[in-house]
C-alpha positions as CSV (number, residue, x, y, z in Angstrom):
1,X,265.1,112.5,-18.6
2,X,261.9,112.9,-20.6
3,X,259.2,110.3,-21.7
4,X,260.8,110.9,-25.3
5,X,264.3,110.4,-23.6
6,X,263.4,107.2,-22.5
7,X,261.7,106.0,-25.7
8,X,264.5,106.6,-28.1
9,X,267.3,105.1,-25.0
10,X,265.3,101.7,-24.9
11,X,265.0,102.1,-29.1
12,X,268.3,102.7,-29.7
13,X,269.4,99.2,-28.5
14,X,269.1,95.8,-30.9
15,X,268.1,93.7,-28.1
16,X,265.8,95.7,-27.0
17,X,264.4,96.4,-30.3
18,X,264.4,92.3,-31.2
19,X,262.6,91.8,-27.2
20,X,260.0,94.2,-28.7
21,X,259.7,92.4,-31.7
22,X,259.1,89.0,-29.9
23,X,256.3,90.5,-27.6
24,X,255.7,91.8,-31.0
25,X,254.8,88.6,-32.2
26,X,253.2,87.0,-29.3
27,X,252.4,88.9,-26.1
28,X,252.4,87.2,-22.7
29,X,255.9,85.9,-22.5
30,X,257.7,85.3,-20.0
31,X,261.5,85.7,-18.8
32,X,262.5,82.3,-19.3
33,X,260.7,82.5,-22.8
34,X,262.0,85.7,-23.8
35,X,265.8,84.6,-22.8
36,X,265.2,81.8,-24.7
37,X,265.4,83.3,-28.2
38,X,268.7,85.6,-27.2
39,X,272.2,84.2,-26.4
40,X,272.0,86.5,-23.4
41,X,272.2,85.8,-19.6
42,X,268.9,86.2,-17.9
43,X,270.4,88.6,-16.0
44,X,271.0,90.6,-19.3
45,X,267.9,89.9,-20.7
46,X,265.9,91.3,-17.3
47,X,268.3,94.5,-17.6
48,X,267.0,95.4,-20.9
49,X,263.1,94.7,-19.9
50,X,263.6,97.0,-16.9
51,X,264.5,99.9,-19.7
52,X,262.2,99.1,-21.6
53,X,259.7,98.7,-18.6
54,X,260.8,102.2,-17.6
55,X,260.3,103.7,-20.9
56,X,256.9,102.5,-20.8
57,X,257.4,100.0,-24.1
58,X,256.6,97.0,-21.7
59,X,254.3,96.4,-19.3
60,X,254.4,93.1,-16.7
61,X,251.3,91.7,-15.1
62,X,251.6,88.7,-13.3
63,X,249.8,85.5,-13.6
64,X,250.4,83.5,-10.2
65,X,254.5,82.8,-9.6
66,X,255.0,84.0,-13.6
67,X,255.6,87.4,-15.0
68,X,254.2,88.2,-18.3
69,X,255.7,90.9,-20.6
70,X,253.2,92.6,-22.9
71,X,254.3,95.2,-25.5
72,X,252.7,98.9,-25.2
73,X,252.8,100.5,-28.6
74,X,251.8,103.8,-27.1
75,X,255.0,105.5,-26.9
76,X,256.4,104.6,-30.4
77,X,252.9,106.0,-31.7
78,X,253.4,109.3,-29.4
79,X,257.1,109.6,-31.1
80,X,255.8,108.6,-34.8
81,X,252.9,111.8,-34.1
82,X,255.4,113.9,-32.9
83,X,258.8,113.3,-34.6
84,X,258.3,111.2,-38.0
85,X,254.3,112.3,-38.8
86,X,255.4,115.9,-39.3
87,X,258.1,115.5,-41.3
88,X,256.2,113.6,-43.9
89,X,253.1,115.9,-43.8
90,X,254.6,118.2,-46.5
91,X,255.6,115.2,-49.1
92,X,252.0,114.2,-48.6
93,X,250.3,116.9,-49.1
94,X,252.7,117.5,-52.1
95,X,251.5,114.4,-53.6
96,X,247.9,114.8,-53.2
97,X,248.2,118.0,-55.3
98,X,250.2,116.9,-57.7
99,X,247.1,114.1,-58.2
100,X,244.8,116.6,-58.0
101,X,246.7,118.7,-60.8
102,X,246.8,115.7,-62.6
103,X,243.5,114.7,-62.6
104,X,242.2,118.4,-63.6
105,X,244.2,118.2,-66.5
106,X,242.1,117.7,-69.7
């Protein structure tokens, strides 16, 4: 499975999507915070981290007995440049001449 692979798996999921989201919001959370806002198990809740770990969206540091989630926007900016970014390029650059036309005009 790719890096890409793994980026649009752990995107493709709600949860996941609202976990990232909450880290979002306020980085440094931890388990017990994060199942908090989710009428999950922790057990489900830690399931979906480890995906999102694995796809490189999350990354844990630990502070004493507590693991801390922090979001990594890395990968959705690598899959905007390579996936989304193109596709707009050409409405863009459409745009910019049609103001450029625009302007000329007397």
């Amino acid at each position: 499975m790719t890096d890409d692979d793994r980026v649009f798996k752990a995107l493709a999921d709600a949860t996941r999507r609202f976990l990232l989201d909450l880290l979002f919001a306020r980085e440094g959370r931890t388990l017990t915070e994060l199942e908090s806002e989710l009428e999950m198990t922790r057990f489900g809740v830690a399931k979906h981290l480890k995906v999102l770990e694995e796809a490189g969206l999350v990354v844990v540091r630990r502070s004493g007995r507590e693991k801390l989630h922090y979001l990594n926007p890395v990968p959705i900016r690598l899959i905007h440049d390579r996936w989304i970014d193109k596709y707009t390029e050409r409405q863009v650059t459409a745009l910019v001449d049609l103001k450029k036309a625009l302007e000329e005009e007397p």
